[in-house]
N, C-alpha and C positions, 0 to 999 in steps of 0.2 A: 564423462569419457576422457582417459588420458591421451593427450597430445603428444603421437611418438615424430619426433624429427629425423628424418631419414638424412644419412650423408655418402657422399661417394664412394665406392670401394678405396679400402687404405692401402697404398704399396708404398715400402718404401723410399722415403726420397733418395738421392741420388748424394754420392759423394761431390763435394766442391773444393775447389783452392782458391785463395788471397793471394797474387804475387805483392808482398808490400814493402816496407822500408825505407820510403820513400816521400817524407820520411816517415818515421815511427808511427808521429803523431793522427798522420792522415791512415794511417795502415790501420791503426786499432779503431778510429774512426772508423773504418768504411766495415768495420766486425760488426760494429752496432747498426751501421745503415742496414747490415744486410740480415741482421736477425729482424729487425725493426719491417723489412719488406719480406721473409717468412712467415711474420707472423699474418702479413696482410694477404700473402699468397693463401692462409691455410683458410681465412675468414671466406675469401673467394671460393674455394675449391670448398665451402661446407665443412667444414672439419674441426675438430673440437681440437684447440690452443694446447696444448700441456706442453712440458717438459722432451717427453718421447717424441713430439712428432717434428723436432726441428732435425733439419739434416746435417751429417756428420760435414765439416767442413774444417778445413786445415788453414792456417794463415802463415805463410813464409816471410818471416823480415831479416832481412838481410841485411845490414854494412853497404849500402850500395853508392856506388864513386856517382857525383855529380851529371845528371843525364845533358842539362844546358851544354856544361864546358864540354862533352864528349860529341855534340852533335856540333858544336863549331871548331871543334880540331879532327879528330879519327873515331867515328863512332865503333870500327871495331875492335879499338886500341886492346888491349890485352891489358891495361890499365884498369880502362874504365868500366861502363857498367856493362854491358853487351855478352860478357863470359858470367857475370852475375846474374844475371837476368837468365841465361841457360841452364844456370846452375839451380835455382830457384824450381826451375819448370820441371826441371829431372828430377827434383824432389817430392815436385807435388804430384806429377805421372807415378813417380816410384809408388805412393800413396794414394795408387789408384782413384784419383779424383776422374770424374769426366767434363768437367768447365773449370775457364779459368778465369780471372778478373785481378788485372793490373791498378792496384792499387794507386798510380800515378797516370797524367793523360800523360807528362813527356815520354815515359816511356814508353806509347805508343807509337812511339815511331822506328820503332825493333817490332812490329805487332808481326808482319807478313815474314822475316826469320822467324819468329818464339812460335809462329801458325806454321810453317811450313816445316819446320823441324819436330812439331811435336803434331802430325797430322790426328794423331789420335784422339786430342784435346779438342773441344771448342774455346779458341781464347777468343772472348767477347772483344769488342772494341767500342771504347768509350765514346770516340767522337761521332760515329755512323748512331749509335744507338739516340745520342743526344740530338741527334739532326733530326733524324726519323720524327721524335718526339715533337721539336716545335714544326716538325711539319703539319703533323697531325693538328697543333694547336691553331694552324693557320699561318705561323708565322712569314713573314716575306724576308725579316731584318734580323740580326742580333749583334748584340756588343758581347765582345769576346775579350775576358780577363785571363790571361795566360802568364805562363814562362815564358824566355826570349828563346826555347828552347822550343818550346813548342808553336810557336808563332815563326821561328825559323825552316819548323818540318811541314809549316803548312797544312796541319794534322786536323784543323776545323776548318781551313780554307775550304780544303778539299771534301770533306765533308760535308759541311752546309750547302756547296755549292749544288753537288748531286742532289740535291734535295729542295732546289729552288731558293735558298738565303744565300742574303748577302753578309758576309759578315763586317762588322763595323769593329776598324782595333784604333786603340791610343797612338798616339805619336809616340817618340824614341825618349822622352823625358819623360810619359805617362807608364811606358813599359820598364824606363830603370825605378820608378819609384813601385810598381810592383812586386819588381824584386826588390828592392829594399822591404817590401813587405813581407814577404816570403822569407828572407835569409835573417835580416837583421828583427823583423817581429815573430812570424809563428815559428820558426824552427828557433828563435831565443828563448820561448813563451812569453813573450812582451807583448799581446794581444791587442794591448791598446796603441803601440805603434802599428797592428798590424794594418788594425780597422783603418787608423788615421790616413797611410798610405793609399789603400784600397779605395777609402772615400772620397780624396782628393784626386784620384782618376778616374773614376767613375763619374762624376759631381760635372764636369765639362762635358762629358759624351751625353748622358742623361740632358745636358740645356740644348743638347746640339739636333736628340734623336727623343725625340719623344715617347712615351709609352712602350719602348721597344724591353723584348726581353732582356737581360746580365746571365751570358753562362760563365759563371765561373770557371775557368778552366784551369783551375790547378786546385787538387785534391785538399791545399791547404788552404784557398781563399775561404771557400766555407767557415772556417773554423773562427775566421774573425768578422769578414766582409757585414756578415747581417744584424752586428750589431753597431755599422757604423750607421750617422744620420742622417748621411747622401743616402742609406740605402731605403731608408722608409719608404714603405708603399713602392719599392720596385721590383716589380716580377724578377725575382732572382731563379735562375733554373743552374739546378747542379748535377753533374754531369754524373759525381758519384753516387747520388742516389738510383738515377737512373741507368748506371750500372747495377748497383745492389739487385734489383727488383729484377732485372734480366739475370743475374745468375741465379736466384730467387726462383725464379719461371724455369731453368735448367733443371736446378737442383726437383723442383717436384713432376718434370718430367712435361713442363708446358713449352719445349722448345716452339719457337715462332718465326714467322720473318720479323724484323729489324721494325719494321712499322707498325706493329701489333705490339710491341714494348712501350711506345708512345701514351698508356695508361694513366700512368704515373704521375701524383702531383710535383711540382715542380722544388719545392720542398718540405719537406714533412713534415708535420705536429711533433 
């Protein structure tokens, strides 16, 4: 007797946007995380992998002026990125997308403008989704690798906080050598500057807090943090996968609350 396997009804998934540029690097990155979490959403949902059944999705990169130096001079400067960032979102509305995923967490701190202006979007938000998640995992703590930009908007304070963590950040010499990681490693492609920075602040918090999660929180840490060798064997949790996988869940029509996103391994095979 042949064994027939029954699967869901198929409807098509939904259009998605990538706001990225933010830079480049991390932007085409978070393409791959989020095809990489379609294919996991289709395994979930029973459904046979092909070509056909991934959802139509647009990626916006832009030219986008420095989010740090805008949030410590005039974030609405007509300069900086804040008119980019609009410009971005009317592009991917124009292209009928129905979600959206900020390719960077600083620029989460434009999230409630880029939400309130384009009400017809869902613009996901990186840091509530990544909260949700170690909640769920039990967490009480986490060490939070960031921008000075985004440690300035308070963007995972406030987030972890509602969510019972406390977040654990570096001193003011551990956060300039992040951004020396950031500027002068992954946005040069000097990766191996990048790790070395990353791992020589982490390396002190890790003796200080034990076992506790590393969110990454800037779209570029990933790209080098996990092959430093402060990082072995430490629960690294990245925020942009666990965006992926929520617009992922959008795009095939699993919208959820914030803590049902919480799935997700912390990094992916």
């Amino acid at each position: 007797m042949t064994e027939v396997k029954l699967h869901m009804p198929w409807r098509p998934p939904r259009a998605v946007g990538i706001l990225g540029g933010m830079g480049p690097a991390a932007g085409a990155d978070f393409v791959r995380l989020f095809v990489q979490a379609c294919t996991q959403q289709l395994r979930e949902l029973g459904l046979p992998v092909h070509d056909q059944a991934y959802p139509e999705h647009w990626l916006v990169q832009l030219p986008m002026p420095d989010r740090t130096q805008a949030l410590r001079g005039d974030p609405q400067s007509p300069m900086g990125p804040a008119p980019h960032l609009l410009q971005g979102m009317g592009r991917l509305a124009a292209l009928g997308v129905r979600s959206v995923a900020l390719a960077c967490n600083t620029a989460h701190a434009w999230h409630g403008q880029l939400q309130a202006l384009f009400p017809q979007l869902h613009v996901l938000h990186i840091a509530r989704q990544t909260a949700a998640h170690l909640q769920a995992m039990g967490s009480r703590q986490a060490i939070v690798l960031a921008t000075e930009g985004t440690y300035d908007s308070g963007l995972y304070d406030a987030a972890l906080a509602g969510h019972g963590i406390a977040p654990l950040l570096p001193d003011a010499a551990g956060r300039a050598q992040l951004m020396r990681g950031i500027y002068a490693g992954v946005k040069q492609g000097d990766m191996a500057l990048a790790a070395q920075c990353f791992g020589e602040v982490l390396e002190p918090l890790l003796q200080r807090h034990v076992n506790v999660p590393v969110i990454m929180g800037c779209t570029e840490i990933p790209l080098a943090l996990p092959q430093a060798p402060q990082a072995r064997g430490t629960r690294l949790v990245d925020p942009a996968w666990i965006l992926a996988v929520a617009l992922a869940r959008d795009a095939y029509g699993r919208q959820a609350q914030e803590s049902e996103y919480a799935t997700s391994p912390e990094v992916p095979e």
